[in-house]
C-alpha positions as CSV (number, residue, x, y, z in Angstrom):
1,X,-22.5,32.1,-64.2
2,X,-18.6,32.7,-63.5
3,X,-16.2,30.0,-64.4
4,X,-15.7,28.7,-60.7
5,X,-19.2,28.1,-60.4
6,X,-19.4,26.0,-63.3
7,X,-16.9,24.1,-61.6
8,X,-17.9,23.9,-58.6
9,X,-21.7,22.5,-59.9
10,X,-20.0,20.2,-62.1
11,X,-17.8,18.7,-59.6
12,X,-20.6,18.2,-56.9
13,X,-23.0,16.9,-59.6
14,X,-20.1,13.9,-60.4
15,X,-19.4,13.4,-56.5
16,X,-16.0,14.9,-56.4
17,X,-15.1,18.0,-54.0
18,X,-13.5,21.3,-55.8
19,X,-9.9,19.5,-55.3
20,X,-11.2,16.8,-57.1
21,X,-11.8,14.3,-54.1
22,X,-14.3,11.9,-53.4
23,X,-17.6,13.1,-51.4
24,X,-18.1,10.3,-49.1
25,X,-21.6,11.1,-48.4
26,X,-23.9,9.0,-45.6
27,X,-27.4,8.9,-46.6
28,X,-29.2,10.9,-44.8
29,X,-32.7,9.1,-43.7
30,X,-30.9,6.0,-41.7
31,X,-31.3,8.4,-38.9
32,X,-34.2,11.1,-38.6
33,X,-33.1,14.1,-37.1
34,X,-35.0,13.8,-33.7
35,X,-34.8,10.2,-33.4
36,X,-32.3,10.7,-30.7
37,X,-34.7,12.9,-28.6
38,X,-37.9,11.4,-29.2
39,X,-37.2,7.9,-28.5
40,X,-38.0,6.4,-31.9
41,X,-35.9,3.7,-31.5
42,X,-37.4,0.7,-30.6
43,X,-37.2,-0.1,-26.7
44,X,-34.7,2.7,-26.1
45,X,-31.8,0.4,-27.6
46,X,-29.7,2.6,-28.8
47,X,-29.8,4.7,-25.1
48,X,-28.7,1.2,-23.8
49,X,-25.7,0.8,-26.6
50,X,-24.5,3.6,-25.5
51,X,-24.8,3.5,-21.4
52,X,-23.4,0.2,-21.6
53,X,-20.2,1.8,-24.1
54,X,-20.1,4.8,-21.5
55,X,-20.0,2.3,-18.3
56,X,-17.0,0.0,-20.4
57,X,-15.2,3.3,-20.7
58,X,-15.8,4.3,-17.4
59,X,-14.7,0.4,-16.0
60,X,-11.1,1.0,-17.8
61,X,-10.8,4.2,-16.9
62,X,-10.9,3.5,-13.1
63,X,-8.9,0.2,-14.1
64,X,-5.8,2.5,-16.0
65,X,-6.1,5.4,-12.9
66,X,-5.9,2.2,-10.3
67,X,-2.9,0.4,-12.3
68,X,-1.3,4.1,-12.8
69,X,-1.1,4.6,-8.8
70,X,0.3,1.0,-8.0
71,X,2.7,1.7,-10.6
72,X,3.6,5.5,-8.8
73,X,4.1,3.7,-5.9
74,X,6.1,1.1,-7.0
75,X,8.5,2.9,-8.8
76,X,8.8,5.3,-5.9
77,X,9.3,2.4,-2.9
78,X,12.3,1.4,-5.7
79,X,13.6,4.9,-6.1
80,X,13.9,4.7,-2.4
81,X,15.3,1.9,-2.0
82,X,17.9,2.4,-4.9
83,X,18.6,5.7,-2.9
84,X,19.0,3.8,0.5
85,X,21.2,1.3,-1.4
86,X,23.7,3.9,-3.3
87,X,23.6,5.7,0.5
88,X,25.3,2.4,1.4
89,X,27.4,1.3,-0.7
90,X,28.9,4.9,-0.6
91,X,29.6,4.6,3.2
92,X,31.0,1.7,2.5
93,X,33.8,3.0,0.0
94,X,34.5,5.3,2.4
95,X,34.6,2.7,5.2
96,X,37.3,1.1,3.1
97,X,39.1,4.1,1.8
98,X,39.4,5.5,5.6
99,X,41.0,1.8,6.3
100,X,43.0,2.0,2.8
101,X,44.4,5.0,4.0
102,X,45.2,3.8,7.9
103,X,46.5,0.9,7.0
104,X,49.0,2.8,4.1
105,X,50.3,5.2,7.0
106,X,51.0,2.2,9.5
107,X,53.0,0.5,6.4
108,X,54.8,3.8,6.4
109,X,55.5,3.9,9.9
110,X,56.5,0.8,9.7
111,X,58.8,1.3,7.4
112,X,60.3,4.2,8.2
113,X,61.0,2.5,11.7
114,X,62.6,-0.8,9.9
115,X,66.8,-0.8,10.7
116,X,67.6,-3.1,7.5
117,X,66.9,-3.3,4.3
118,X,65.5,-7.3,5.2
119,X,63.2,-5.3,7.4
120,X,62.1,-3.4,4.9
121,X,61.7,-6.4,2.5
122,X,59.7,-8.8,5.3
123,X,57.7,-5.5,6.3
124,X,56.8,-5.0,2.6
125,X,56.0,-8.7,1.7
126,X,54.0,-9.4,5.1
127,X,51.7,-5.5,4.1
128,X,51.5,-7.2,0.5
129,X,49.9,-10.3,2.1
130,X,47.7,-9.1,4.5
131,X,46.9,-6.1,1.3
132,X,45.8,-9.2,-0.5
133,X,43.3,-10.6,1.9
134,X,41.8,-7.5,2.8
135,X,41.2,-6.6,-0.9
136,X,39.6,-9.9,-1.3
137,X,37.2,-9.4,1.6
138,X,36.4,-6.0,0.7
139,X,35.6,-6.9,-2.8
140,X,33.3,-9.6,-1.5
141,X,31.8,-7.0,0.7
142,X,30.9,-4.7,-1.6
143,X,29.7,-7.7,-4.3
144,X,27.4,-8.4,-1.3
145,X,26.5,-5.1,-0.9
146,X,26.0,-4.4,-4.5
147,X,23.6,-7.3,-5.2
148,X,21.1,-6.7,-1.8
149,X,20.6,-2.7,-3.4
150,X,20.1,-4.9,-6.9
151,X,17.7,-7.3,-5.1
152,X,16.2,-4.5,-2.6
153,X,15.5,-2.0,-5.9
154,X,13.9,-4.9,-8.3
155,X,11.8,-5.9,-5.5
156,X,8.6,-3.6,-5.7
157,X,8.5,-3.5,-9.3
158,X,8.6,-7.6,-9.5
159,X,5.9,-7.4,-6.6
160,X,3.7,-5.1,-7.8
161,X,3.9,-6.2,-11.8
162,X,3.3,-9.8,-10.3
163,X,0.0,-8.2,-8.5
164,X,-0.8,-6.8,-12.2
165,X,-0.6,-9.5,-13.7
166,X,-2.7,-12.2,-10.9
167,X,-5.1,-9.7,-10.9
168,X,-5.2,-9.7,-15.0
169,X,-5.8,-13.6,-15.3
């Protein structure tokens, strides 16, 4: 008998694999070997235990696929609607720059037509003025415009995680 051997016996006679780790061992008669296939358990209980544990699985499964499509479709409504917003409030800042930019040149004109430097001053403090107001009702414009994309893009995620969550209680 080689020396490995000798280990190897000893070590599976003291329960203790060759690395020196436990065997966990089962016993072996809790379950015959064709228990499964001959029905020996009593009333076919444990084919029941496990049809019931197959139809649980089955019952979440369906339940995770159903919750995975609303989710898809919320988050796409919202990518859409972030997309239709963003589309928006671009055209908007362009809106205002094309009127930025009109408004500069009549300034200019306006300016360049003035015959007095008290022209020029009036000219510039009137532009300054009506500069003022328009900045303020742009910016309000695009807060406006800004929180209906914030409202339109939370909207099918708060609608659909309320659904979740009805449907949970």
């Amino acid at each position: 008998m080689s020396e490995s051997e000798m280990k190897s016996e000893a070590n599976e006679t003291n329960g203790t694999s060759a690395l020196g780790m436990p065997w966990f061992e089962f016993p072996k008669n809790v379950f015959p070997a064709n228990a499964f296939s001959t029905g020996a358990f009593p009333n076919g209980a444990f084919a029941d235990i496990a049809q019931r544990g197959v139809a649980q699985v089955q019952e979440r499964c369906d339940k995770i696929k159903a919750f995975s499509a609303e989710l898809t479709e919320a988050l796409s409504e919202t990518y859409a609607n972030n997309a239709r917003g963003a589309t928006d409030y671009g055209l908007k800042l362009i809106e205002i720059s094309n009127a930025n930019a009109a408004s500069a040149i009549d300034f200019l004109s306006h300016v360049l037509d003035s015959r007095s430097v008290t022209d020029v001053f009036s000219i510039s403090a009137a532009e300054a003025r009506k500069a003022f107001d328009t900045a303020a009702e742009r910016n309000r414009e695009l807060f406006e415009l800004a929180q209906k994309v914030a409202e339109q893009t939370g909207e099918p995620i708060r609608k659909h995680v309320a659904s979740a969550l009805q449907r949970a209680s």
